[in-house]
N, C-alpha and C positions, 0 to 999 in steps of 0.2 A: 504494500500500500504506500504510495507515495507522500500521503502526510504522517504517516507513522515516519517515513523516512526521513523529510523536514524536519518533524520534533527529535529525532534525535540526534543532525545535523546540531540546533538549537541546541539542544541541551548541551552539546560536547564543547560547541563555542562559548556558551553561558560556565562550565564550569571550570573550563580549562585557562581562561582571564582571569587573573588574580583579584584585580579590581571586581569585574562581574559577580564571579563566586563569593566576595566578600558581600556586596550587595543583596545574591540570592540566600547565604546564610542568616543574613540580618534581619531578612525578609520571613524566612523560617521562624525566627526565633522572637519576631513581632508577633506570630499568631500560634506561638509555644507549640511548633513542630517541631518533631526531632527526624523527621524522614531526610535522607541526604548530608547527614550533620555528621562530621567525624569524629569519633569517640577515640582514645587513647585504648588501643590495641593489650589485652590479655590474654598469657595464656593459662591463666591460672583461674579458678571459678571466684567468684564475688561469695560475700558472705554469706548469701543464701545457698551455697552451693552450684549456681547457673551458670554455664558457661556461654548461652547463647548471644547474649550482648557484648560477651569478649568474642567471639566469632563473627559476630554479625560485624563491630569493629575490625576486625581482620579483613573481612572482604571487602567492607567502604576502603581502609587503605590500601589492598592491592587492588582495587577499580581508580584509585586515584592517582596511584603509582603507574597503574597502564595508562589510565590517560596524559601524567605526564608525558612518558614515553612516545606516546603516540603526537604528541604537541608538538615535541623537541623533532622528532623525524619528522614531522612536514615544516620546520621551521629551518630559517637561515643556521648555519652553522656558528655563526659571528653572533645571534641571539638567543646560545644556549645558556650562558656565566648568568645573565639576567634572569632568563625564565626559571632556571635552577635555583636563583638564591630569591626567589618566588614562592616557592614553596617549603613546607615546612618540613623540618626536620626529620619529621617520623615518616612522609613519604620518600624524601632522597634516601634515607636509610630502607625504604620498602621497596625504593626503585633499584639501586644497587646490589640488592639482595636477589633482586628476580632476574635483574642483566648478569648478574656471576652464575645464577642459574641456570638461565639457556644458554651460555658461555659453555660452562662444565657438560650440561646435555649434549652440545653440539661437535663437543670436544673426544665424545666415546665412541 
């Protein structure tokens, strides 16, 4: 379907803009959503014993880790250092984790 396709053109540009995604988060958090919010990654259960919010954490940060990725490969070479020090810590740490990954895969 071609607007299924649009919206998620849309979305990929809306979150992959540091400025944008800062806007769509603030926008989230005016009407006390937590859908698309990135949580500090565990792998250990919370005090109820659930681990599902530290998973569900895990995969908002490797969707956000690919999508950096995927930003930086269709972007200039020359406006990697910026888009990179764009983003936060826990994903360059999520992104470099999953590049030594397929590194190593590609490597056997």
């Amino acid at each position: 379907n071609p607007d299924d396709f649009l919206r998620v053109v849309n979305s990929f540009e809306v979150l992959s803009d540091a400025a944008r995604r800062a806007n769509y988060d603030a926008e989230l958090d005016s009407m006390g959503c937590q859908d698309g919010c990135l949580r500090p990654a565990s792998s250990t259960a919370d005090e109820s014993g659930d681990t599902a919010d530290a998973d569900a954490g895990t995969k908002r940060l490797r969707s956000l880790a690919r999508m950096a990725q995927l930003g930086l490969l269709s972007s200039r070479e020359d406006s990697w250092a910026e888009r990179l020090a764009d983003l936060s810590g826990d994903v360059v740490q999520e992104l470099a984790r999953f590049m030594l990954e397929r590194l190593s895969h590609k490597r056997r």
